[in-house]
C-alpha positions in Angstrom: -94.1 136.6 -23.1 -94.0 138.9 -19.9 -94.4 135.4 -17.8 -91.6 133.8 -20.1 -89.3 137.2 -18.9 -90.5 137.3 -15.2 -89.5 133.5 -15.1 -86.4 134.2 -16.6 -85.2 137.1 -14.2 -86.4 135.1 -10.9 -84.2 132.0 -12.5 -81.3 134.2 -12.7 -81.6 136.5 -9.1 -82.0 132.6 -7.9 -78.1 131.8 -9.7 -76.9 135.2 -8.1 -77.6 134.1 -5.1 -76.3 130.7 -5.1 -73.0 131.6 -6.4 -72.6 134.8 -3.7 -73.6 132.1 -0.9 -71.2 129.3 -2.2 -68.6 131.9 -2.2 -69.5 133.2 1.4 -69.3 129.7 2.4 -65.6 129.6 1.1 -65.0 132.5 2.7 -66.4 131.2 5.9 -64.3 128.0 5.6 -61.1 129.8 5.1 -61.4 131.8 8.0 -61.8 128.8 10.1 -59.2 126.9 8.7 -56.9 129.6 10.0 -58.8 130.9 13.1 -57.5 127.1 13.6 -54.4 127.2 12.7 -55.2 125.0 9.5 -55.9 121.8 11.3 -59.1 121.4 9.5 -59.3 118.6 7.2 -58.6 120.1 3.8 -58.9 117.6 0.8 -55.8 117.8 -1.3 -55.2 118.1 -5.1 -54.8 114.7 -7.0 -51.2 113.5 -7.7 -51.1 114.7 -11.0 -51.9 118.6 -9.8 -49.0 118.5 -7.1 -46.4 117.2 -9.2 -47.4 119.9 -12.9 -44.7 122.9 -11.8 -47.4 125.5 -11.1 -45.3 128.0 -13.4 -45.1 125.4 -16.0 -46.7 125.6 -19.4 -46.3 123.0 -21.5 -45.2 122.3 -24.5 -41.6 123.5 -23.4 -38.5 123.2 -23.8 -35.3 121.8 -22.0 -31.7 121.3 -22.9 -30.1 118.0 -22.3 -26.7 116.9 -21.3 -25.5 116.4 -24.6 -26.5 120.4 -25.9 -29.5 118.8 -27.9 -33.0 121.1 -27.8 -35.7 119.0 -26.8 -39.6 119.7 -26.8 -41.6 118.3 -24.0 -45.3 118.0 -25.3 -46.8 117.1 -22.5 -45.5 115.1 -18.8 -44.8 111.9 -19.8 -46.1 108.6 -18.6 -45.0 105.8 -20.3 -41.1 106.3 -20.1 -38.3 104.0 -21.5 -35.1 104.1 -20.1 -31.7 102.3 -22.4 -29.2 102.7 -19.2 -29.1 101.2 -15.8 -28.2 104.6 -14.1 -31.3 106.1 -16.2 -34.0 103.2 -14.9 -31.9 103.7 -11.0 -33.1 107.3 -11.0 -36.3 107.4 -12.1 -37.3 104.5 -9.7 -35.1 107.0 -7.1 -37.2 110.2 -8.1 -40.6 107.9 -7.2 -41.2 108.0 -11.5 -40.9 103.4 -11.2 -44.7 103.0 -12.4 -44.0 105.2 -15.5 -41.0 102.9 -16.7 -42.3 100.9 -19.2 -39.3 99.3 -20.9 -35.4 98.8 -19.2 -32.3 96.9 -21.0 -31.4 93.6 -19.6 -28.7 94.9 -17.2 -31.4 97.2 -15.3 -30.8 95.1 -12.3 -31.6 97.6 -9.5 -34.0 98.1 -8.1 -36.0 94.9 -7.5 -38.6 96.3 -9.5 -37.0 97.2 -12.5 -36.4 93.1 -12.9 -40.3 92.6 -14.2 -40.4 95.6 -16.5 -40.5 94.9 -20.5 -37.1 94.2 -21.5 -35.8 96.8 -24.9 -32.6 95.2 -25.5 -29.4 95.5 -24.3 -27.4 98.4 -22.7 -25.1 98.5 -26.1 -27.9 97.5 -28.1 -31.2 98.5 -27.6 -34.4 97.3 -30.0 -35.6 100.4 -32.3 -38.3 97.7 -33.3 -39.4 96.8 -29.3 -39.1 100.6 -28.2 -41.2 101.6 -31.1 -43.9 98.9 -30.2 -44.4 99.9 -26.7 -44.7 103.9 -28.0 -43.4 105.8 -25.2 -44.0 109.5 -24.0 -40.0 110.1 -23.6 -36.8 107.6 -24.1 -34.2 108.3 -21.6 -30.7 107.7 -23.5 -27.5 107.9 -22.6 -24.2 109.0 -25.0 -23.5 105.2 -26.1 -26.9 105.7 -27.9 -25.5 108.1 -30.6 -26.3 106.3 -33.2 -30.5 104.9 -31.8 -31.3 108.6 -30.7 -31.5 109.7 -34.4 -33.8 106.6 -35.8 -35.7 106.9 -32.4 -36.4 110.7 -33.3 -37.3 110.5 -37.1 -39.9 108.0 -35.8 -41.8 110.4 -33.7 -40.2 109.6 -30.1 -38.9 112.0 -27.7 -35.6 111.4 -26.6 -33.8 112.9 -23.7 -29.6 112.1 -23.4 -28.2 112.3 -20.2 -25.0 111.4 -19.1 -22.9 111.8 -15.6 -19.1 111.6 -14.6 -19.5 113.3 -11.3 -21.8 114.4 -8.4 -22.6 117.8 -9.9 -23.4 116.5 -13.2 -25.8 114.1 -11.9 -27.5 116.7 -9.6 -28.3 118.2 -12.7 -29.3 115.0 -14.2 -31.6 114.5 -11.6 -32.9 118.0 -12.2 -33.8 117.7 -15.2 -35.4 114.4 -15.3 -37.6 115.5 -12.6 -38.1 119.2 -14.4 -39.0 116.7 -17.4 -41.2 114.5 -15.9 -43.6 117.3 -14.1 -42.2 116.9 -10.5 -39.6 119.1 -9.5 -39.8 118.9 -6.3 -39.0 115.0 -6.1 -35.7 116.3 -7.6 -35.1 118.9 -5.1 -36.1 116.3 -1.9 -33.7 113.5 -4.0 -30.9 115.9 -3.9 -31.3 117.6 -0.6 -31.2 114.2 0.9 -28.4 113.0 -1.0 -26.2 116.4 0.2 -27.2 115.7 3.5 -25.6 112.3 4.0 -22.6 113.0 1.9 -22.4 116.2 4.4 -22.4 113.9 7.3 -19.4 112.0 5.9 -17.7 114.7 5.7 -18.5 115.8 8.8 -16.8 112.6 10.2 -13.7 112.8 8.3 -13.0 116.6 9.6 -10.5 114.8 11.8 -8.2 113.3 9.3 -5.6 115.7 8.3 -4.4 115.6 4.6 -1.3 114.1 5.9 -3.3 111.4 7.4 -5.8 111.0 4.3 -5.5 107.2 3.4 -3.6 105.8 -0.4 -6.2 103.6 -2.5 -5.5 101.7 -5.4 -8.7 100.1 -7.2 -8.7 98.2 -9.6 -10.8 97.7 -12.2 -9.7 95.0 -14.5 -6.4 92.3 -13.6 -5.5 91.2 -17.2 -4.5 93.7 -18.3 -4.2 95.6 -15.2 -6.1 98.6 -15.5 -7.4 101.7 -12.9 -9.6 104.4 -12.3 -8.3 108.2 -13.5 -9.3 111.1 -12.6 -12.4 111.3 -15.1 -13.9 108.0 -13.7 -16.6 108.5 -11.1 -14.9 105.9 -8.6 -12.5 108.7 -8.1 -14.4 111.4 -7.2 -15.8 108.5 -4.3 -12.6 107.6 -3.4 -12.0 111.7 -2.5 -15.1 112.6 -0.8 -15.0 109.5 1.2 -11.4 110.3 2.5 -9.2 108.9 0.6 -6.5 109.3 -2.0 -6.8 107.6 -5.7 -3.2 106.7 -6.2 -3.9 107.2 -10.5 -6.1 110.1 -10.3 -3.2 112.2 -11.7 -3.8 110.1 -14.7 -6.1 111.8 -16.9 -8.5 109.0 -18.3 -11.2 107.2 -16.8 -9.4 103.7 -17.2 -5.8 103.6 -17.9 -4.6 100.6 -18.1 -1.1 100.8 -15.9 1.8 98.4 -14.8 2.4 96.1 -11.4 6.0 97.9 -10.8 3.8 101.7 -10.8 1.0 100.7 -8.3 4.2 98.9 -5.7 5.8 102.6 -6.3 2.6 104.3 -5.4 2.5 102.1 -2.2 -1.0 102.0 -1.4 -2.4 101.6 2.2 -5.7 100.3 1.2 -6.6 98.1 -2.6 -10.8 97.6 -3.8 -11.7 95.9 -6.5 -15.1 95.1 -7.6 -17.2 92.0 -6.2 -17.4 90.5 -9.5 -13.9 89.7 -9.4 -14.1 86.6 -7.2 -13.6 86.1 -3.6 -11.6 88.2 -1.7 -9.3 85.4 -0.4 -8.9 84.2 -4.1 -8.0 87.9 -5.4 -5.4 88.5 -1.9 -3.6 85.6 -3.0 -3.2 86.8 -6.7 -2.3 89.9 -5.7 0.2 89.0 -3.2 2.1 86.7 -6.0 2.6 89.8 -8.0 6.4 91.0 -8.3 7.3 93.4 -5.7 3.6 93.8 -4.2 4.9 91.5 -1.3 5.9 94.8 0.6 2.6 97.1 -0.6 0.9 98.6 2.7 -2.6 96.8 1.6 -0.9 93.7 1.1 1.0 93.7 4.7 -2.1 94.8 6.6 -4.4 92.6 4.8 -6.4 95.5 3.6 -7.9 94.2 0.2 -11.7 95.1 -0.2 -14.4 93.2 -2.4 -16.6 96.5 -3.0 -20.4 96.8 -4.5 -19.1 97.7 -8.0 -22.6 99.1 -9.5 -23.0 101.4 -6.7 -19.3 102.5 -7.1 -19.5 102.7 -11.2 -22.9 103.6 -11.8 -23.7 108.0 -11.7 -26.7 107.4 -9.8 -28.1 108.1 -6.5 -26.7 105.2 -5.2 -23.0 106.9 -5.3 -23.9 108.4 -1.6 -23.4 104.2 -0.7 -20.5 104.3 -2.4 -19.2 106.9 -0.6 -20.4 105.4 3.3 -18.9 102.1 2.1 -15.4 103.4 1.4 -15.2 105.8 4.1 -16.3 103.1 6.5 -13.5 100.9 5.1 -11.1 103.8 4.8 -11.7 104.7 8.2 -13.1 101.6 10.8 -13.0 103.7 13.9 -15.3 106.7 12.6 -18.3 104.8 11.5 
């Protein structure tokens, strides 16, 4: 018995003194690190332990866009998205090997082509969402009616929705906050600022009087525009120009040939889709009245990139360098 004891004491002076010389040997490390100035090789965390907010417990709980309480169990991995903005921004925020389903019109990036296809944009598959058995399904407002079913089946469902720049900071925010990376938000953002910044920075020499008339139009038959509540105009401001309906409080009024030839705009975009450029001058040229429009006389008609100019995602800061570069020639 006393051997068992005098075994037992040596075996744990022995474990004493490893741990106080493993600690010394931190110690020891540390201090070199920054005698050097930290240009010792240090071997970093793993992926997952960067991107887990180191003041984050989980489960928690967020608010999304649509005033709904959600719980986040744990960070997500296996996300579907139902919107092409949605599927755009998680790709953006570095989150593209988490997507594991898109709609059919999630065209951008290339990527988001070979993911599992959940339906369409209007009409997404309860049944195909179900089967793939996400950690989190990104929805947008359309999804009114799928959030509900997609909830009493166990899934977590985040809605978010943008109509501006401010609202899809926060969008962006949130997804990251979500998705256990907030910092990929915060870099997103901050770079996203700093080239709108820089085109603003350009057009500091344009004077409001000088600030250029746009007209765009989204749809010929019937003739319809963007309002102020559309997303196109909020580009069309910050890029220096001057929505000739965004006193119109919709997103898409429809409108009449005689109002925009009143309005006189100096410059008219309409979305690629529409046809060649050449095609859509001529049209618009035959119009009553539009003979004598500014755009018209100058042969200032634009073909623009339309899901870049309609979609609230981070590809609005194109949007916005597009149009002020064909706002503006000589500044850019």
């Amino acid at each position: 018995m006393k051997k068992l004891l005098f075994f037992t004491l040596l075996l744990l002076i022995g474990l004493i003194l490893l741990t106080g010389c493993s600690e010394t040997a931190d110690q020891a490390e540390q201090a070199a690190r920054d005698e050097n100035g930290g240009e010792e090789e240090v071997e970093l965390p793993s992926v997952m332990e960067q991107t887990v907010p180191l003041l984050q417990e989980w489960p928690f709980q967020v608010t999304d866009q649509v005033g709904r309480v959600v719980t986040i169990e744990d960070i997500p991995q296996s996300i579907v998205s139902l919107s092409p903005s949605n599927t755009e921004m998680l790709f953006a925020l570095g989150l593209g090997d988490r997507v594991t389903g898109v709609t059919e019109f999630c065209n951008y990036p290339a990527e988001a082509l070979e993911k599992p296809k959940v339906g369409g944009f209007n009409t997404p598959s309860i049944e195909r969402i179900v089967e793939i058995e996400p950690d989190l399904v990104l929805a947008s407002t359309i999804h009114e009616q799928e959030v509900p079913f997609l909830e009493e089946l166990g899934l977590t469902v985040l809605v978010v929705e943008s109509s501006n720049l401010h609202e899809l900071y926060s969008t962006l925010s949130l997804i990251a906050e979500v998705a256990g990376d907030p910092l990929a938000g915060e870099e997103l953002i901050a770079k996203m600022t700093e080239r709108i910044s820089a085109v603003e920075t350009a057009l500091s020499v344009v004077s409001p009087e000088e600030k250029i008339k746009v007209y765009y139009e989204v749809y010929s038959d019937p003739l319809m525009s963007a309002g102020s509540e559309a997303l196109i105009n909020e580009i069309i401001a910050l890029a220096g120009g001057i929505n000739i309906f965004g006193d119109v409080e919709e997103k898409y009024p429809t409108i009449s040939a005689e109002v925009v030839a009143e309005r006189q705009p100096q410059i008219i975009i309409f979305p690629d889709y529409h046809g060649s450029a050449d095609i859509v001058f001529d049209e618009m040229a035959s119009r009553p009245g539009w003979e004598n429009i500014p755009a018209v006389l100058d042969n200032r008609i634009y073909a623009i990139t339309d899901d870049s100019f309609v979609r609230p995602g981070p590809r609005v800061v194109e949007a916005v360098e597009e149009a002020a570069r064909l706002f503006y020639p000589d500044l850019f």
